[in-house]
N, C-alpha and C positions, 0 to 999 in steps of 0.2 A: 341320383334318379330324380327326375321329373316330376312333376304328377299334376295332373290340372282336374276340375272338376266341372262336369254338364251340366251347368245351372237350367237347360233348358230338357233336363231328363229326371235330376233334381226331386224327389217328394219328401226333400225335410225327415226324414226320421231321426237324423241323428246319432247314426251309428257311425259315423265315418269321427266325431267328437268326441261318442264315450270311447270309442279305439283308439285314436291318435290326437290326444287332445293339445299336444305341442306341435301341432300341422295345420289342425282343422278346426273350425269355430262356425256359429251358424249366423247368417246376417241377419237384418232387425225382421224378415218374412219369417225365421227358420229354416233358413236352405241353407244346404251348407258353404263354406267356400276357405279359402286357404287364410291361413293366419299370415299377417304382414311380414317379407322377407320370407314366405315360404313358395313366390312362384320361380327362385332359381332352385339349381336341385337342393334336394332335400338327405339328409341323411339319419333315416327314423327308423328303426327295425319294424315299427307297427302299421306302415305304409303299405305292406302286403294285403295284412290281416284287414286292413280297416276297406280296403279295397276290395277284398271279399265278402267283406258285409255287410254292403251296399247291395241293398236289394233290388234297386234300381240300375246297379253299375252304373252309376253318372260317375264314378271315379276311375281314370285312365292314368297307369305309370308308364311312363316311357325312360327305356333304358339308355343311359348315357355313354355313350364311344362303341 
């Protein structure tokens, strides 16, 4: 799976890091964005969850095949 994130929808809270902290990390603003080697797919059970707890939904997975 995919998963990119809306930095231009984006309001930093920081949930998308306490959920999936082997994905996601927040850059030196606080916003979040993908940890290095995570913009090919990914294979993270908490990519759902953390995706749902964007309260923003600036995090979008896309299903692969």
């Amino acid at each position: 799976m995919r998963v990119t994130v809306d930095t231009d929808v984006c309001i930093g809270a920081g949930q998308c890091v306490l959920t999936a902290p082997k994905v996601f990390t927040q850059d030196d603003d606080g916003f979040g964005e993908l940890l290095a080697g995570c913009a090919e797919p990914v294979d993270d059970p908490l990519l759902r969850e953390a995706a749902r707890a964007c309260p923003v939904r600036a995090i979008t997975l896309h299903e692969e095949g």
